[in-house]
TORZAGU-345108 format. One record per residue (C-alpha): residue number from 1; residue in one letter; chain; x, y, z. Coordinates in steps of 0.2 Angstrom, whole numbers, plus 5000, padded with zeros to 4 digits. Each point is the difference from the previous one (the first is absolute). Last residue first. Layout:
<atoms>
[NUM "A" "A" [X Y Z]],
...
</atoms>
This chain:
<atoms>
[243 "X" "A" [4994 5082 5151]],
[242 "X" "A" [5012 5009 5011]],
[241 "X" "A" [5011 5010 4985]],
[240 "X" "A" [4988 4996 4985]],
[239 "X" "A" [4997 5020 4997]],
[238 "X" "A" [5018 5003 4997]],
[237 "X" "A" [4995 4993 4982]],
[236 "X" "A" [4986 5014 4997]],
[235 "X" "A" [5016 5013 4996]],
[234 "X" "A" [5003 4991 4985]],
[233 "X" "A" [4984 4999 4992]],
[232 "X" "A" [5000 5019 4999]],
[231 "X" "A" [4983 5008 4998]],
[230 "X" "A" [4995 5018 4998]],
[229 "X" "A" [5001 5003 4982]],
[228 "X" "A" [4988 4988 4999]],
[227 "X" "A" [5003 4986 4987]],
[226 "X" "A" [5000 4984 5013]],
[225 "X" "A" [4984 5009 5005]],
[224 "X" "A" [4990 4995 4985]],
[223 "X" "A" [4984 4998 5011]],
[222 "X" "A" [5000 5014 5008]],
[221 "X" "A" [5008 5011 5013]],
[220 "X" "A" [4995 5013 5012]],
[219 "X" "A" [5007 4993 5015]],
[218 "X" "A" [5010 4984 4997]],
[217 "X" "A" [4994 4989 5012]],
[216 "X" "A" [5013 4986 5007]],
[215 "X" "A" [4994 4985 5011]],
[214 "X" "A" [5014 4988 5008]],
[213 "X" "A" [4998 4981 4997]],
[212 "X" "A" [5007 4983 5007]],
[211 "X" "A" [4985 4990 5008]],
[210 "X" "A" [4990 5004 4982]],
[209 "X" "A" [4981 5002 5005]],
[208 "X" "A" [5001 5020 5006]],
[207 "X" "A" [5011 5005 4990]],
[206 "X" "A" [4991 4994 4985]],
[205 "X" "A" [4983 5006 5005]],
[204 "X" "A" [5006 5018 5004]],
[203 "X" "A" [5008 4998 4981]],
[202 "X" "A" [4983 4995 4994]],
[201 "X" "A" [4990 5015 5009]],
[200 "X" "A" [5016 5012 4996]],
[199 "X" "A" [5000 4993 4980]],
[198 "X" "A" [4980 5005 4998]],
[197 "X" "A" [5005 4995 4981]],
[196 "X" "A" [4999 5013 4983]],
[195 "X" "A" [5000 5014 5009]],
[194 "X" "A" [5012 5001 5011]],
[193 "X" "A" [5003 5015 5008]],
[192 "X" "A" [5007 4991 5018]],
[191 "X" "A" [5012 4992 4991]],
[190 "X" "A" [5006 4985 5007]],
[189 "X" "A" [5015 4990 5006]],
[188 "X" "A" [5000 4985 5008]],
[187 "X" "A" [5019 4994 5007]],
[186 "X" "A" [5004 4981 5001]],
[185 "X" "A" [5010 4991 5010]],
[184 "X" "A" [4995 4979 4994]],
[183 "X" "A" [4993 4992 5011]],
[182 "X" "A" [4985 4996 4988]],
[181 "X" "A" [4988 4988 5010]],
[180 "X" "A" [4989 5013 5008]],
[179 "X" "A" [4995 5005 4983]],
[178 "X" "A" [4992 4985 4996]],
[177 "X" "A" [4981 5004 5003]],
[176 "X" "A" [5002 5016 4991]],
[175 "X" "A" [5008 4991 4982]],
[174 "X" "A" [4983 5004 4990]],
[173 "X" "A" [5004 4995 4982]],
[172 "X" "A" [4986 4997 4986]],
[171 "X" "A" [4996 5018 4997]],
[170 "X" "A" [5017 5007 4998]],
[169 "X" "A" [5008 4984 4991]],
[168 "X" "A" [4984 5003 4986]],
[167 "X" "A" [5006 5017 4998]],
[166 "X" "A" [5018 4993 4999]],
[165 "X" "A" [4993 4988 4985]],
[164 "X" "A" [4991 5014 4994]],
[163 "X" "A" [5016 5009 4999]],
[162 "X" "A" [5011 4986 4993]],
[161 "X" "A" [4986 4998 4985]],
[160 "X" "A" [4999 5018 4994]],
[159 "X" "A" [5017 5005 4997]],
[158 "X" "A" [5005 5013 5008]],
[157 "X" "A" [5008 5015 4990]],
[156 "X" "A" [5001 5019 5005]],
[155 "X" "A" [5004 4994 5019]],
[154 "X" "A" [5017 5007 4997]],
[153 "X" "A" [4996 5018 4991]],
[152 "X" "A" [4987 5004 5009]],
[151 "X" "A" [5008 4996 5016]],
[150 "X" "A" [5016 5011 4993]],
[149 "X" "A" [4987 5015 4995]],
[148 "X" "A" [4995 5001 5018]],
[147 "X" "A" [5017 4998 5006]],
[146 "X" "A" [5004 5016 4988]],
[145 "X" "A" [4985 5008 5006]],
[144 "X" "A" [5006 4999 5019]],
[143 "X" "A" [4993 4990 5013]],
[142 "X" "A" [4997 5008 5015]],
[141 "X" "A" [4981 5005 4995]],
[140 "X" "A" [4995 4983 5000]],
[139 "X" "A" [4998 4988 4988]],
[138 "X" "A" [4990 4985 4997]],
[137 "X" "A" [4981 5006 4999]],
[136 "X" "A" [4999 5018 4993]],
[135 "X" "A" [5016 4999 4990]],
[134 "X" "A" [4996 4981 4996]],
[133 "X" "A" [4983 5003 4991]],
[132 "X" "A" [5006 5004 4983]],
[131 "X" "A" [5013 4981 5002]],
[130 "X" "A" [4984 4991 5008]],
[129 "X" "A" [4988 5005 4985]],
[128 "X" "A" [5013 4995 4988]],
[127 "X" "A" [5001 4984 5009]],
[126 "X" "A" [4983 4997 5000]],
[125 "X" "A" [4998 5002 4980]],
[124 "X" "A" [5013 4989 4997]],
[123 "X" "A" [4994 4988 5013]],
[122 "X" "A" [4983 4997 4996]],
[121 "X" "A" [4994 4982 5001]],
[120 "X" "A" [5012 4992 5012]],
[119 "X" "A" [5002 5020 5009]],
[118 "X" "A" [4981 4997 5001]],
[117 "X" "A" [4996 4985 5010]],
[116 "X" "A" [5016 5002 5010]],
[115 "X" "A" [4998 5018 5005]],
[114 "X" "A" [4983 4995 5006]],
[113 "X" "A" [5005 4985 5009]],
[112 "X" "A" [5013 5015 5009]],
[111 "X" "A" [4988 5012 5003]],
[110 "X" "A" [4985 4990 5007]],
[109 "X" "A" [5013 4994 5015]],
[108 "X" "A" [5007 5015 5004]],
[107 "X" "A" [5012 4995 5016]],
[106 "X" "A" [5015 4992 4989]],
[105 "X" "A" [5006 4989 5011]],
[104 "X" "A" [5018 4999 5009]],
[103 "X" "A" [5000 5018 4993]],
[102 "X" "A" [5015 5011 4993]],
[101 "X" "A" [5004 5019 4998]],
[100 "X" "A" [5018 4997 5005]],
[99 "X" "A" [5008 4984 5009]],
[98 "X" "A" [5015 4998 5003]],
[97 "X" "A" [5011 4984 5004]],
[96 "X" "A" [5015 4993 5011]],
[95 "X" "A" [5013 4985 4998]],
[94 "X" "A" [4987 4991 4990]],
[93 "X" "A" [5007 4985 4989]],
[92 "X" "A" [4998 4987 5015]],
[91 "X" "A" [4981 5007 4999]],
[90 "X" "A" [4997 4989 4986]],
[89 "X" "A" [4979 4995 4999]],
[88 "X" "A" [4993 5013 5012]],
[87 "X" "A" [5014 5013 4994]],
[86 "X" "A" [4995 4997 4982]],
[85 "X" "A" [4980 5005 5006]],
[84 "X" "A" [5005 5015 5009]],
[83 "X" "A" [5011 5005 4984]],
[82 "X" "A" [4987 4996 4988]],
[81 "X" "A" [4986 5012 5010]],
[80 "X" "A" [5014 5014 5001]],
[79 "X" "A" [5003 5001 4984]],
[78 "X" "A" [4981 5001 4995]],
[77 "X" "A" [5005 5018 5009]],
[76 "X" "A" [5018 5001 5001]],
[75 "X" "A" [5011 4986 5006]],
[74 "X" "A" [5017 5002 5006]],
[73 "X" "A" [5012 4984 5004]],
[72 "X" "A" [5013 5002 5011]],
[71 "X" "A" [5013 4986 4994]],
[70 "X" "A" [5004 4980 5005]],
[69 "X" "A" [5007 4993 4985]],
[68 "X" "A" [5012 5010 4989]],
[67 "X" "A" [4989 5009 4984]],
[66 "X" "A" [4998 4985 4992]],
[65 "X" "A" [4991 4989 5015]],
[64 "X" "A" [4988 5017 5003]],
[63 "X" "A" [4997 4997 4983]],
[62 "X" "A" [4994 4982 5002]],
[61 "X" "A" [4991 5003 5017]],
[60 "X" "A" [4991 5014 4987]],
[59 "X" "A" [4994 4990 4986]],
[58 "X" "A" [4995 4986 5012]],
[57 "X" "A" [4988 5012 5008]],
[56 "X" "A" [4994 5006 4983]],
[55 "X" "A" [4997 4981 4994]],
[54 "X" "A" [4992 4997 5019]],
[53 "X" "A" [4988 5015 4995]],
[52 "X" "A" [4990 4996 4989]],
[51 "X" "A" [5004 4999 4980]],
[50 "X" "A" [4992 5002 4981]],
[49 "X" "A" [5013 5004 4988]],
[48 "X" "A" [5008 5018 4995]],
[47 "X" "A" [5007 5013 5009]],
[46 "X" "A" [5009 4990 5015]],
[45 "X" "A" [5008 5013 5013]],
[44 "X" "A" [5014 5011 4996]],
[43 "X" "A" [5016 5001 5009]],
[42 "X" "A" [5010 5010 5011]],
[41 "X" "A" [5017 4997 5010]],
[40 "X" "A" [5012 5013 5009]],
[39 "X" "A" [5014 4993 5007]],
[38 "X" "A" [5005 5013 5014]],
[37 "X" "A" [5012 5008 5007]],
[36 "X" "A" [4998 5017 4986]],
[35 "X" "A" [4985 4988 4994]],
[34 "X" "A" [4990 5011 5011]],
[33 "X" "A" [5002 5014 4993]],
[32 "X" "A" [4997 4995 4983]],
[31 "X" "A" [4987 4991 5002]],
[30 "X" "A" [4987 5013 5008]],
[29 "X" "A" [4994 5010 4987]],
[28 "X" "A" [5000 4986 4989]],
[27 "X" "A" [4990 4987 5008]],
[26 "X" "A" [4987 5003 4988]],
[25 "X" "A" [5006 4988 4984]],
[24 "X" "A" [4992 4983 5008]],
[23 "X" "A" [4989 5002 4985]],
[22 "X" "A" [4988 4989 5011]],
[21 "X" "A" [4984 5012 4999]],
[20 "X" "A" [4994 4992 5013]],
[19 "X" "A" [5013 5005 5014]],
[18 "X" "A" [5020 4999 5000]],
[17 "X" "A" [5010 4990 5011]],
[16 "X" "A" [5016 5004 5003]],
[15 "X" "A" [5016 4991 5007]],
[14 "X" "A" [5014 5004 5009]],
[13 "X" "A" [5014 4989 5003]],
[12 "X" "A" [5014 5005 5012]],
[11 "X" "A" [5015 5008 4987]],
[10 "X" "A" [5002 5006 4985]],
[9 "X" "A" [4991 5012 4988]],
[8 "X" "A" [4986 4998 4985]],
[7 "X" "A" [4990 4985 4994]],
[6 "X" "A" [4989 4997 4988]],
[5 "X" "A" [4989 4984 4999]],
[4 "X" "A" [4991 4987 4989]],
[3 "X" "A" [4996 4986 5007]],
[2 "X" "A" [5007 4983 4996]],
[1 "X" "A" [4993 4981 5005]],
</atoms>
């Protein structure tokens, strides 16, 4: 089994995983300066084929492999959901994790077996709607026009079958009742101007339910916070000290 991946920098593995959209190209703002003593890895998740989750799992307990073996894994949005649900089934690979704007379940149950009825049928159309809606819905007013441009830019193709696969993922996962067996340090992080997800109701969830967790809120921030002007992955990894 292969996966495509890139990877930037030296050092203690760190690995990102990125959110529906599964360009795995958003980490930018944030790459480079950690892969200063880091190695850096990102990679897309499956475009085409119809899959659940134990194919993305094994995906991502492969990369992980690649990049060094044991690493912190960050998991953004449907990122996070496949990064609680690898550190279930391989958590010898998990030195420490983040988690930003993510769920254990998604909460809007007539949404997402809505989205999967008609992003099956109506996903060009859909999508266009999603990418003229995302300055109202994904961004906040920290990130910039550039990085607004950049999102475009990178989420501009997704093919249809891996996202209503990860759609389906979404509806069909509920990992709550297992939290309490991930012992793996992990840091929540939400935005508290999400609005795409209610990320501090999921995130308070998480940190309560995994043994091992501190709770973050980033104040004025939405969904795409890993593109605010204001956020620095680098500076959250002190935040483990204790857990």
């Amino acid at each position: 089994m292969s996966v495509e991946y890139h990877k930037v920098g030296s050092g203690p593995a760190f690995v990102y995983v990125c959110g529906i959209e599964g360009s795995g190209r958003l980490f930018y703002k944030q790459a480079a300066d950690l892969a200063r003593d880091h190695t850096v890895v990102s990679f897309p998740l499956r475009a085409r084929g119809r899959y659940a989750m134990p194919r993305l799992v094994e995906d991502l307990a492969w990369v992980i492999r690649e990049a060094g073996g044991r690493a912190t894994v960050l998991g953004e949005s449907f990122g996070g959901l496949l990064t609680l649900a690898t550190a279930l089934e391989h958590p010898e690979l998990f030195e420490r994790m983040i988690l930003v704007n993510t769920f254990p379940h998604f909460a809007s149950r007539l949404k997402i077996h809505a989205g999967c009825l008609l992003f099956q049928t109506f996903h060009p159309m859909l999508k266009a709607h999603r990418t003229r809606t995302a300055r109202h819905v994904l961004f906040s007013s920290d990130v910039g026009e550039e990085d607004r441009r950049l999102f475009r830019e990178h989420t501009r193709e997704v093919g249809r079958e891996g996202y209503v696969s990860r759609m389906r993922i979404i509806r069909d996962t509920d990992l709550r009742p297992r939290l309490g067996e991930i012992r793996t340090p992990a840091l929540v992080v939400a935005g508290t101007a999400d609005r795409l997800l209610d990320s501090v109701r999921a995130a308070r969830l998480m940190a309560e339910g995994l043994p091992h967790a501190r709770l973050k809120l980033l104040e004025g921030t939405g969904h795409t916070a890993l593109l605010s002007g204001r956020v620095r992955v680098r500076d959250w990894l002190g935040e483990f000290e204790n857990l």
